[in-house]
C-alpha positions as CSV (number, residue, x, y, z in Angstrom):
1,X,0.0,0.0,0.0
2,X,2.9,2.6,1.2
3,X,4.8,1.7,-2.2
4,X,1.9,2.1,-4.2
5,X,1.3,5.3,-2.7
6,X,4.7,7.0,-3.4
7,X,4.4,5.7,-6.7
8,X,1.1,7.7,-6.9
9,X,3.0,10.8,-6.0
10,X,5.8,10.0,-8.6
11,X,3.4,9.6,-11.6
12,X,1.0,12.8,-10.5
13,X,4.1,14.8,-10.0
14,X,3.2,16.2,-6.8
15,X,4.6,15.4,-3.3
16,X,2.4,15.7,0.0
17,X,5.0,15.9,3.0
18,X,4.6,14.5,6.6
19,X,4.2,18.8,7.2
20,X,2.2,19.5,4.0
21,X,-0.6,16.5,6.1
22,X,-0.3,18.4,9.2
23,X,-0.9,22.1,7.7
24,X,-4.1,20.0,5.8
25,X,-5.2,19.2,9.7
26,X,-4.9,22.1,11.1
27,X,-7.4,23.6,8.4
28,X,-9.8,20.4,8.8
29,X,-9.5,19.7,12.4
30,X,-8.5,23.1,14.1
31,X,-9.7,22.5,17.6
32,X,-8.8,18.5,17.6
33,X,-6.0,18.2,20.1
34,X,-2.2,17.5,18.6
35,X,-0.1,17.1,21.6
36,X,-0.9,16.9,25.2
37,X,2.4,18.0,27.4
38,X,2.3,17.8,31.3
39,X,-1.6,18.4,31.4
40,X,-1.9,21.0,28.2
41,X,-3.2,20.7,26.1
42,X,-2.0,22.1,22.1
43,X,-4.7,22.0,19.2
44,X,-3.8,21.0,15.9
45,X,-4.3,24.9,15.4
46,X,-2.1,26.0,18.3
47,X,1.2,24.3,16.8
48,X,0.1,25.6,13.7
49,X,0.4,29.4,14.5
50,X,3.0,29.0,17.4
51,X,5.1,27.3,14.7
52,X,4.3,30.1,11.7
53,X,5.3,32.6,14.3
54,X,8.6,30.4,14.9
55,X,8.9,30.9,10.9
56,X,8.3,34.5,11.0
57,X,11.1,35.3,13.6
58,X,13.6,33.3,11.3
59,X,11.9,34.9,8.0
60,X,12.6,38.2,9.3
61,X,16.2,37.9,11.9
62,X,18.0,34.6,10.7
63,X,18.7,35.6,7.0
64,X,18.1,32.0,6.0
65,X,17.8,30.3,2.7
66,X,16.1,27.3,2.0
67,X,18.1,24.5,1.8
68,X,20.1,25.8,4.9
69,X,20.6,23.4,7.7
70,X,19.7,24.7,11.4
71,X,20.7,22.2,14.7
72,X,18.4,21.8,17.6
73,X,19.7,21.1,21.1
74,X,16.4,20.7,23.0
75,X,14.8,17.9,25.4
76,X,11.4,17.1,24.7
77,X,8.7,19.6,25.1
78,X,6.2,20.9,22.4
79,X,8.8,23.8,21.7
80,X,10.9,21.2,20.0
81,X,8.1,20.5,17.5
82,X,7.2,24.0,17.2
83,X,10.4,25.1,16.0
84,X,11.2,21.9,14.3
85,X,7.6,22.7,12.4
86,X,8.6,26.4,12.0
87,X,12.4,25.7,10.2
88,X,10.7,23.0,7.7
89,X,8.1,25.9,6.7
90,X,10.9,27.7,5.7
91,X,12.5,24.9,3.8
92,X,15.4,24.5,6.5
93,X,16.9,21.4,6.9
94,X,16.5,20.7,10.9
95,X,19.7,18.5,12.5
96,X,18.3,17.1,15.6
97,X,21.0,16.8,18.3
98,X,21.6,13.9,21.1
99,X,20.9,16.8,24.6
100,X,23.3,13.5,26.3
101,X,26.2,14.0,24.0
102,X,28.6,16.9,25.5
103,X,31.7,18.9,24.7
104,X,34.0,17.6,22.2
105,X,31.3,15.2,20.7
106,X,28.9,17.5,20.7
107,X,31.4,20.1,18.9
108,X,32.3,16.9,16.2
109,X,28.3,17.0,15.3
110,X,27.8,20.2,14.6
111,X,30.5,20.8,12.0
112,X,29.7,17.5,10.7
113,X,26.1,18.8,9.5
114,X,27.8,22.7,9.0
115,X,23.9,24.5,10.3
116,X,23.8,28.2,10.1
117,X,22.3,28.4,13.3
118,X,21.9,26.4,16.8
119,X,19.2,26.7,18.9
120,X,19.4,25.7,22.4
121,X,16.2,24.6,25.1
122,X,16.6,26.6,28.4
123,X,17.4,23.5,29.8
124,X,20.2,23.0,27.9
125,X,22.2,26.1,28.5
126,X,24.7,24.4,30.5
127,X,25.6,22.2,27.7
128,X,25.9,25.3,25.9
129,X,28.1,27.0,28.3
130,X,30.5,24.2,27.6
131,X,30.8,24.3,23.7
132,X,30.6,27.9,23.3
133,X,34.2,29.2,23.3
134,X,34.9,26.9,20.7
135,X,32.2,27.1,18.6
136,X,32.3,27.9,14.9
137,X,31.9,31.4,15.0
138,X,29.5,31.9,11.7
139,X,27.0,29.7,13.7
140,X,24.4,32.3,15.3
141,X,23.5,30.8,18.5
142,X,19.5,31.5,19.9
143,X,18.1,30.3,23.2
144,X,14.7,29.4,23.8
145,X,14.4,32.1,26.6
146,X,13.6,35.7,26.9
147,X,16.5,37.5,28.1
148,X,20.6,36.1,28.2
149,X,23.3,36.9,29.6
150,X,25.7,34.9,27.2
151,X,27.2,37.4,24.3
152,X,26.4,37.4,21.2
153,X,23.3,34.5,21.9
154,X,20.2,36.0,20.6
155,X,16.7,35.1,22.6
156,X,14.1,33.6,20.7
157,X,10.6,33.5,22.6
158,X,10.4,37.1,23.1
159,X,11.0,37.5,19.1
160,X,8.3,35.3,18.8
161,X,5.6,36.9,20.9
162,X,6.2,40.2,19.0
163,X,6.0,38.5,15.3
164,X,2.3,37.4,13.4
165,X,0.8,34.2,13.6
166,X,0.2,34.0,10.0
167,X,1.7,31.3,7.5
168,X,5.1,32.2,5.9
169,X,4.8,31.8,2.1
170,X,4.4,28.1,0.9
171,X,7.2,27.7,-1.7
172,X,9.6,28.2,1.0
173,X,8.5,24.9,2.0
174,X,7.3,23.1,-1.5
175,X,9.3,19.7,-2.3
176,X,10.3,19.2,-5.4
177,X,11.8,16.1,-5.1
178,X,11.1,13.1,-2.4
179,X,14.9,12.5,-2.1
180,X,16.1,16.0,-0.9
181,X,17.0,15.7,2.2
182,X,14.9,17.7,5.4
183,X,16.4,16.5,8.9
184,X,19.7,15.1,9.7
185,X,19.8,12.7,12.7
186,X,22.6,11.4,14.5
187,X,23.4,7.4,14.7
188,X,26.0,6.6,17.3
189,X,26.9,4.1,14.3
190,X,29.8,1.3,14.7
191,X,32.4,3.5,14.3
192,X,33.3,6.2,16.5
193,X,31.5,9.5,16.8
194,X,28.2,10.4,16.2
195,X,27.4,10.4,12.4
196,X,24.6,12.8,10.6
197,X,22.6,10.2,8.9
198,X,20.5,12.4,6.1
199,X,17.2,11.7,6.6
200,X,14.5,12.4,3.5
201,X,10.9,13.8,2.3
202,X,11.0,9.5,1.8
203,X,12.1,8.3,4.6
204,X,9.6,10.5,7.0
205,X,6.8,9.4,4.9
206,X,7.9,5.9,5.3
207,X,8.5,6.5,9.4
208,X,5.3,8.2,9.1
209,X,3.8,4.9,8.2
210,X,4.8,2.8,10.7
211,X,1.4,3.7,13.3
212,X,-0.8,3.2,10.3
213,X,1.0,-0.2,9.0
214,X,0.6,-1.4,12.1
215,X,-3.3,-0.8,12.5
216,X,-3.5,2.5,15.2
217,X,-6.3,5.1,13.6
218,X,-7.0,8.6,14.2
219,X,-9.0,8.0,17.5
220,X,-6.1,6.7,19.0
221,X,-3.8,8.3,21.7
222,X,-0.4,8.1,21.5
223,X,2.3,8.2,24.4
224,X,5.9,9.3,23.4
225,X,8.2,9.3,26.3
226,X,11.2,8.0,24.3
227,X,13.9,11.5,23.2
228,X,12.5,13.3,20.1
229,X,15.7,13.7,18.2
230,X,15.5,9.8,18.4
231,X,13.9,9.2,14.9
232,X,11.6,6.4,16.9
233,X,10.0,9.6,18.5
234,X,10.3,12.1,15.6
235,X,9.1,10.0,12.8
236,X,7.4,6.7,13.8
237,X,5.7,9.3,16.6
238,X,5.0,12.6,15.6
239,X,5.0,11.4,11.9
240,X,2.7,8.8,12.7
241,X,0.2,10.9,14.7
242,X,0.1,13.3,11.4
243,X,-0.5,10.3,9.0
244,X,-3.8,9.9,11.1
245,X,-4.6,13.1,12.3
246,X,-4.5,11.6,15.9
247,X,-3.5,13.1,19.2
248,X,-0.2,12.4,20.9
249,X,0.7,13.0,24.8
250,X,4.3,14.2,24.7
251,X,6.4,13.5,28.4
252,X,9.4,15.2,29.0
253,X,11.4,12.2,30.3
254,X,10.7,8.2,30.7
255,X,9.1,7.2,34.2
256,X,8.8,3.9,35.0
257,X,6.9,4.7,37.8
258,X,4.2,7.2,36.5
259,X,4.0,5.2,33.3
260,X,0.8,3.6,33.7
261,X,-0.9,6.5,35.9
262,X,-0.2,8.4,32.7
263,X,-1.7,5.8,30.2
264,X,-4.9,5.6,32.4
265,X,-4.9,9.7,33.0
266,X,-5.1,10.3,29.3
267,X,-6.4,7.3,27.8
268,X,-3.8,6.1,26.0
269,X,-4.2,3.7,23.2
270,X,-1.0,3.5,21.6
271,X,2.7,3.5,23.9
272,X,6.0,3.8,21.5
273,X,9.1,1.6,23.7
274,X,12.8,0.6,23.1
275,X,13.2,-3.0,24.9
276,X,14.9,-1.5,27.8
277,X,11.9,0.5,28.7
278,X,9.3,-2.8,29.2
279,X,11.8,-4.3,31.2
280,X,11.8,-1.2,33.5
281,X,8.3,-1.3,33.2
282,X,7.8,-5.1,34.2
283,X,10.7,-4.6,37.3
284,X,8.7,-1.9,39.0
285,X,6.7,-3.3,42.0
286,X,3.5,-4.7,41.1
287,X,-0.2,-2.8,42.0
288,X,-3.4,-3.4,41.6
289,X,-5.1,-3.2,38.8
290,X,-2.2,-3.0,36.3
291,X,-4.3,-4.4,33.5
292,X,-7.1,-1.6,33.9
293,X,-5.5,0.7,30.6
294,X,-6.8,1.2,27.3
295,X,-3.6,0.7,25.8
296,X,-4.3,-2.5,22.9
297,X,-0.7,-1.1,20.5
298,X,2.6,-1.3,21.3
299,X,4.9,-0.6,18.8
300,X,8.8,-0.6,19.0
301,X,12.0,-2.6,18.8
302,X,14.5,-4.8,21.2
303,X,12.4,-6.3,23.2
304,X,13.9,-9.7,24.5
305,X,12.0,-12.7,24.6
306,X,11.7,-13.0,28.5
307,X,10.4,-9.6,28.9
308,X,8.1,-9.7,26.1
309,X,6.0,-12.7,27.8
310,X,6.2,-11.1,31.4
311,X,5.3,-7.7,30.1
312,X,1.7,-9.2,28.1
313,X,1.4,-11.5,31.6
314,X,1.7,-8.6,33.5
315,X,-0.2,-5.7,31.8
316,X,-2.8,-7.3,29.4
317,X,-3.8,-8.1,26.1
318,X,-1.7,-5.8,24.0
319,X,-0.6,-6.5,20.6
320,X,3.2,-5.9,20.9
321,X,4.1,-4.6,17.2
322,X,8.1,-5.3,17.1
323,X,9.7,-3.6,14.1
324,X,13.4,-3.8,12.5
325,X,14.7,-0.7,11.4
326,X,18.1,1.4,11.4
327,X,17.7,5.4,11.3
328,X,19.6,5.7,7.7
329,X,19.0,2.4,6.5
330,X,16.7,1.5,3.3
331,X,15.3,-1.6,4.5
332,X,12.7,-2.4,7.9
333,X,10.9,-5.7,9.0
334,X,7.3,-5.3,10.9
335,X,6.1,-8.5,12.7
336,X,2.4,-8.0,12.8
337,X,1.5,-11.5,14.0
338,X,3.2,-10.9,17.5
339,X,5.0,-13.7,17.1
340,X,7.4,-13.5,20.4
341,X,11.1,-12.6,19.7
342,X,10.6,-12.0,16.4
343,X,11.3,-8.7,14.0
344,X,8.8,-9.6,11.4
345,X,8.5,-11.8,8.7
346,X,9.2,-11.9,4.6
347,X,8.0,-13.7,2.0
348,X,8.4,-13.7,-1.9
349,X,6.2,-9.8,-2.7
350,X,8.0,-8.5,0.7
351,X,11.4,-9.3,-1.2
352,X,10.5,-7.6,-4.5
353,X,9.7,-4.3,-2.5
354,X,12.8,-4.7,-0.3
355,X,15.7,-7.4,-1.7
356,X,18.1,-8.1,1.5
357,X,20.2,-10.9,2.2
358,X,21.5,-12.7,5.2
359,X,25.4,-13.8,4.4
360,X,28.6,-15.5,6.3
361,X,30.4,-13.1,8.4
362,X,33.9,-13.7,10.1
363,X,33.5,-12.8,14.0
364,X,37.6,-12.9,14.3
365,X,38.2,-10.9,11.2
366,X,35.4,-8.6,11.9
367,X,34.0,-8.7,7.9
368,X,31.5,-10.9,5.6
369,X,33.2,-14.1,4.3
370,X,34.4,-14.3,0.4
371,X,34.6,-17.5,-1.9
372,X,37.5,-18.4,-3.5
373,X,35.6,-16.2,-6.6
374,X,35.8,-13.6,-4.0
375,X,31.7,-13.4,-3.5
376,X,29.8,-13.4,-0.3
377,X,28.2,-16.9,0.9
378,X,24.4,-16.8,2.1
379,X,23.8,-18.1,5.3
380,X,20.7,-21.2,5.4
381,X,18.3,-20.7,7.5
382,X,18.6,-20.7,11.3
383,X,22.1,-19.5,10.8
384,X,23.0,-15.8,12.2
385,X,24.0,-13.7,9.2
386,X,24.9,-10.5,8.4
387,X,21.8,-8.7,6.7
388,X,22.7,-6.5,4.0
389,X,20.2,-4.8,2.0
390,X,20.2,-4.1,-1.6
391,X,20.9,-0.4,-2.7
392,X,18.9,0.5,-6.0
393,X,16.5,3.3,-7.0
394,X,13.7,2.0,-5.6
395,X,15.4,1.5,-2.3
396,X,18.2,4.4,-2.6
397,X,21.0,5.0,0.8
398,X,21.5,8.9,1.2
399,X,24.3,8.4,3.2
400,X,25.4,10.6,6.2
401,X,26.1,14.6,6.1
402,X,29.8,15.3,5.5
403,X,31.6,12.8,5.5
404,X,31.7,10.8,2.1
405,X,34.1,8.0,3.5
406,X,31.6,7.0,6.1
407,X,28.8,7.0,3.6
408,X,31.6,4.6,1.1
409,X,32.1,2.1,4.6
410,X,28.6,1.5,5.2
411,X,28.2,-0.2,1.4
412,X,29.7,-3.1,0.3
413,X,29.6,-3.7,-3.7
414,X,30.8,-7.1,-5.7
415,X,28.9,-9.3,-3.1
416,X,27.0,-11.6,-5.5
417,X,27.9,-10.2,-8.8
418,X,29.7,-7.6,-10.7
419,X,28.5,-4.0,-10.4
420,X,25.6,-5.0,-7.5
421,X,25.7,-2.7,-4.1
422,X,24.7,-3.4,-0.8
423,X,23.7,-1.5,2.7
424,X,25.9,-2.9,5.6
425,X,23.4,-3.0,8.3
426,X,26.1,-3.7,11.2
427,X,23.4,-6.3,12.6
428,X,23.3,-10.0,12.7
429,X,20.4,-11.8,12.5
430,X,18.7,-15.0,12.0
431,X,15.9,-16.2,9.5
432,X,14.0,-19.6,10.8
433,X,12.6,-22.1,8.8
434,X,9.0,-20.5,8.7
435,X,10.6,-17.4,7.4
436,X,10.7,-15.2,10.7
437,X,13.4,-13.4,11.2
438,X,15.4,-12.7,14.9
439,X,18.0,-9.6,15.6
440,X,21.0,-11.5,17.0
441,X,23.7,-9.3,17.9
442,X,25.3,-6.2,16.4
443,X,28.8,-6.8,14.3
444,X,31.9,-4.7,15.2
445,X,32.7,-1.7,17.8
446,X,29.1,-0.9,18.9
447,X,27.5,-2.3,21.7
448,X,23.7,-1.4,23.3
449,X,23.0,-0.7,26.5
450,X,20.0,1.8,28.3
451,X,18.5,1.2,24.2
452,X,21.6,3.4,23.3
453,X,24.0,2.0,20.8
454,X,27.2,2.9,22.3
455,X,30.7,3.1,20.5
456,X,33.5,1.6,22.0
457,X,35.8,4.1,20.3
458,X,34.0,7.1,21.3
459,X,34.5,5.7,24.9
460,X,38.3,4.7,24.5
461,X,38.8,8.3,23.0
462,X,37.7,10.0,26.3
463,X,39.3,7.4,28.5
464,X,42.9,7.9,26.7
465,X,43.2,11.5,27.2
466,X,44.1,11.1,30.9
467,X,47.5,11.3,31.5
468,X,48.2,8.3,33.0
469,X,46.6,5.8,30.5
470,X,48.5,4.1,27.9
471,X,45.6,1.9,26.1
472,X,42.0,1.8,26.6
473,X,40.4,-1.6,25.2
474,X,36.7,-1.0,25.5
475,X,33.9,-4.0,24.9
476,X,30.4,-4.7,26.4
477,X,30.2,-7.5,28.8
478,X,26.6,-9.6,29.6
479,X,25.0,-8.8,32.7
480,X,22.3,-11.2,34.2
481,X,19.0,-9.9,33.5
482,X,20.0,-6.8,32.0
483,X,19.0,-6.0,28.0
484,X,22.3,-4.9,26.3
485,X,25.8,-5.2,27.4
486,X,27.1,-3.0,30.3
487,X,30.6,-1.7,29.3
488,X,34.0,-2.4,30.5
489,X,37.2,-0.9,29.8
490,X,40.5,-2.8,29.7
491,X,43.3,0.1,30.6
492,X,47.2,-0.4,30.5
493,X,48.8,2.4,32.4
494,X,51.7,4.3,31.6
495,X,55.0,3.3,32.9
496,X,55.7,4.1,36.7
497,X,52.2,6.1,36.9
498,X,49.4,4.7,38.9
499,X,45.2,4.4,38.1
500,X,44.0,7.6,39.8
501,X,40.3,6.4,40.1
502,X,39.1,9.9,41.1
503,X,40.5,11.5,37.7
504,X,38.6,8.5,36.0
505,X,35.6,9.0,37.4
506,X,35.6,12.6,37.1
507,X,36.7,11.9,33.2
508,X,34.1,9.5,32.5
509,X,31.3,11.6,34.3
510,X,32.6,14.6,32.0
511,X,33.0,13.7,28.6
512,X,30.1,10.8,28.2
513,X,26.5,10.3,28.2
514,X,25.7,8.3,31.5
515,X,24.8,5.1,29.2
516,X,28.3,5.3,27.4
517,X,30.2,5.4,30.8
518,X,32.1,1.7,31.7
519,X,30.8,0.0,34.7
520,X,33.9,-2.1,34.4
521,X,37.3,-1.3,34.9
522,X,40.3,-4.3,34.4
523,X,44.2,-3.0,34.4
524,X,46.0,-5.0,32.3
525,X,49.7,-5.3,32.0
526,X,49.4,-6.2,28.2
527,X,47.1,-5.8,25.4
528,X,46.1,-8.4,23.1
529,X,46.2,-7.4,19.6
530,X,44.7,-9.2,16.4
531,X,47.0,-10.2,13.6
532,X,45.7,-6.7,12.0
533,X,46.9,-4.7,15.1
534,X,42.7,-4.3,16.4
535,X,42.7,-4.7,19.6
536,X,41.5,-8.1,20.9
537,X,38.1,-8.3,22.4
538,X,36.7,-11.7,22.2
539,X,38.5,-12.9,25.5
540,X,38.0,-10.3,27.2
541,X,34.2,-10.3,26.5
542,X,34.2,-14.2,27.5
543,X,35.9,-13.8,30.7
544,X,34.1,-10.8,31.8
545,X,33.8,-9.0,35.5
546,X,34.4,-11.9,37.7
547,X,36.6,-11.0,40.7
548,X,37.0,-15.4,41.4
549,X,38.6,-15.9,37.7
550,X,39.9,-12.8,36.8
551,X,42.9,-12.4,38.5
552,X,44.0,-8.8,37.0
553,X,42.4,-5.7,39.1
554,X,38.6,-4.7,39.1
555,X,36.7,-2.0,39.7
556,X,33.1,-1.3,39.7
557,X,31.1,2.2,39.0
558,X,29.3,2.6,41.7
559,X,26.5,5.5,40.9
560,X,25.6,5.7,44.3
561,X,29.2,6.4,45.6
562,X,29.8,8.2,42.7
563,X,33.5,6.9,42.3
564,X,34.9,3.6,41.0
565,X,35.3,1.2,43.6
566,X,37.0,-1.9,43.9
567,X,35.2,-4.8,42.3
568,X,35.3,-7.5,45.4
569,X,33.6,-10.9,45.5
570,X,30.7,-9.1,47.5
571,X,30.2,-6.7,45.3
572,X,30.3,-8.9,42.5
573,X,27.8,-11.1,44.1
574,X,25.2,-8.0,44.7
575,X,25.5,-6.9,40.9
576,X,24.5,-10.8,40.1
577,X,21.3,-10.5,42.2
578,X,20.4,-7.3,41.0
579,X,20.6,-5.4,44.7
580,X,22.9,-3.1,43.2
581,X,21.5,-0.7,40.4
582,X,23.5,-0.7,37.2
């Protein structure tokens, strides 16, 4: 239905974007609520105008051109979508920024997506405070406040009470083209820093989708409480609500606790999760009542297979709608028969729309197995492959924002004949003999933990710039009922200098997002290399954070300490059971 849809668009030669819908609603259902945020509630009308008037400030102060690319630094709050809504009326390209990532990170995203201007949530001015001496100065910087005391940071929401609420013209916004690109969101991808994954009019009408794919309809009410610059929130949520002119109740942050008081508050029908977030839900103390909801949707990805079955004991009858999908990818699996475990299922049509393939990969090598013709094997079925997926019009890769040799790794060409290209997905998975297919693991330096893909480079980086580390070996290690891998560092030390755990902490604390920071600390006299000079993880991985067989020194991030203690038996032992919080 989706395909045939686009197609319609193709041959008419018009194209109707995610904002073109909304702007539609907002003329046919003015008073219908869009987004309820901690008790308000904003019309489909409100964002409307509150979003024009964010246009009109830019139309008249910013001196931008369409096509120009503006970054947003805010948490979630309907001011996100109101300036988000405002830049794509003026035919701005909007990079959505990671509010966890800090400093020198944060300083590699922005002049990876080059944006004109920055504008920062009041919330975030301390993140701010950090990056502004060394930000690029012909990047105008604007708050989301009415006065500053920063220099040269302009203020944005008293511009916006003094401008109209009428629309800005609509070729500033008109597509031409369902390829050109409009947002730019940041994968932690397998390698290194955060990458600008260029996001198009195509791709949002396809994340748009996802709600109405999966059966939700315009009466229903939707609960985001996963980070709008995730595309999970942005397009699959927001997106989605526009696809079917529903109502969506926006929360500033995840609580496992008030989840459910929320859902029965507002009578939610539909709840957006990443796998980490049921399991929160499903280790909170059990009430009464817990199945008295309207919830019947729940639509997401990485649930385990444990959790799943707890979470529909627990809370009810609701159709859990898993989904496979990456952020810049051209390829996504739905499982609409709930089977458990499962990221949907293909058959014969479903590989004519999207043609992927599972092949042999080499774990110690780190890349897909060739032939002795030098082609890529296919895996048989119930074998964990690597999925690639075919790169063609149809199905194009737009690659990530400046950086062309990140784009070039993320493709693999000559795999089953001469001249064919691939997408890399970085993700293994498996494909059982009734044709469902099962995420088993991600390939290379990226690890997930807290639903955050975390990049084991990113986190040596930091680790290595104290003074008195030589090597930083960084992997993810298995934790008893935990989703993810919690990581753990590996550190040589400099000759004759000593691990100062304070300065490590301190470092850590600093320079990462709270999910990127190792639990685990080992001190090694020796690093294990690969016959490529990569540093050696497998072993590591295998033997873990056990204080009884690992006989080099352990240490153990203790949140509620906030330092690095020394990883003893006991400790070890409380971790296990799950009295202490990771």
């Amino acid at each position: 239905m989706y395909g045939l849809k686009v197609e319609i668009y193709r041959l008419q030669g018009k194209i109707v974007t995610v904002l073109d819908k909304f702007v539609k609603l907002a003329e046919e259902q003015p008073h219908k609520p869009f987004l309820i945020y901690e008790g308000k509630v904003h019309t489909y009308q409100d964002v409307d105008r509150r979003s024009n008037r964010v246009a009109q400030v830019f139309l008249h102060h910013g001196a931008l051109k369409k096509g120009d690319t503006v970054a947003l630094l805010m948490g979630n709050e309907p001011d996100f979508i109101h300036v988000w809504f405002g830049l794509a009326k003026l035919g701005c390209v909007v990079a959505f920024l990671n509010f966890n990532v800090r400093s020198r990170s944060l300083l590699h995203c922005l002049s990876s997506c080059e944006p004109k201007i920055l504008i920062v949530g009041a919330d975030l001015l301390g993140t701010l405070e950090e990056i502004l001496p060394n930000l690029q100065k012909d990047i105008s910087v604007w708050i989301m406040t009415k006065d500053s005391t920063f220099p040269s940071v302009h203020t944005l929401l008293d511009k916006m009470e003094a401008v109209s609420e009428d629309p800005v013209p609509v070729n500033r916004r008109s597509a031409n083209n369902l390829k050109s690109s409009v947002l730019y969101i940041f994968t932690s991808g397998t390698t290194g820093l955060p990458k600008a994954a260029v996001i198009s009019h195509m791709q949002v009408l396809k994340g748009a989708a996802g709600l109405w794919a999966f059966g939700a309809t315009a009466e229903d009410i939707i609960y985001i409480t996963l980070p709008l610059y995730h595309s999970a929130a942005s397009l699959l949520g927001i997106g989605g609500c526009i696809e079917l002119g529903a109502t969506c109740v926006l929360r500033k942050k995840f609580s496992a606790s008030q989840f459910w008081n929320d859902c029965k508050k507002y009578n939610v029908t539909v709840i957006q999760y990443i796998g980490e977030l049921c399991r929160y839900l499903c280790s909170q103390p059990v009430k009464d009542g817990e199945k008295n909801h309207k919830v019947r949707l729940a639509v997401g990805n990485g649930v385990r297979n444990d959790v799943w079955r707890e979470f529909l004991d627990r809370f009810g009858a609701i159709k859990i709608c898993e989904f496979y999908g990456a952020t810049e990818g051209n390829i996504c699996f739905m499982n609409h028969t709930g089977k458990i475990g499962s990221v949907g299922r293909t058959n014969y049509f479903y590989k004519l729309f999207f043609p992927f393939d599972l092949i042999k990969y080499d774990f110690q090598k780190d890349e897909p197995i060739r032939n002795k013709h030098g082609w890529c094997e296919k895996v048989n079925k119930g074998e964990a492959g690597l999925l690639i997926s075919k790169v063609n019009a149809k199905n194009p890769f737009f690659g990530y924002a400046g950086s062309k040799r990140h784009t070039e790794k993320k493709l693999l060409s000559e795999v089953f004949k001469k001249g064919d290209l691939y997408f890399n997905t970085g993700d293994l998975m498996v494909q059982d003999h009734e044709n469902f297919l099962y995420f088993w693991d991600r390939i290379g330096d990226t690890f997930r933990w807290k639903g955050e893909n975390v990049a084991t480079t990113e986190v040596s980086d930091v680790i290595v710039m104290l003074d008195f580390i030589q090597e930083a070996n960084v992997y993810g290690v298995s934790v008893p009922d935990h989703e993810g891998k919690a990581g753990m560092a590996s550190l040589i030390l400099k000759q004759n200098k000593s691990l100062d755990l304070e300065q490590m902490y301190k470092q850590v604390v600093t320079y990462l997002p709270s999910y990127a920071r190792p639990l685990f600390l080992r001190v090694q006299k020796t690093m294990e290399m690969t016959g490529t000079f990569k540093q050696q993880k497998f072993r590591l991985v295998d033997e873990g954070f056990n204080p009884s067989t690992v006989t080099d020194p352990l240490y153990f991030l203790d949140n509620s300490k906030q330092a690095y203690v020394l990883l003893t038996k006991e400790v070890h032992e409380r971790i296990l059971s799950g009295q202490m919080k990771l």
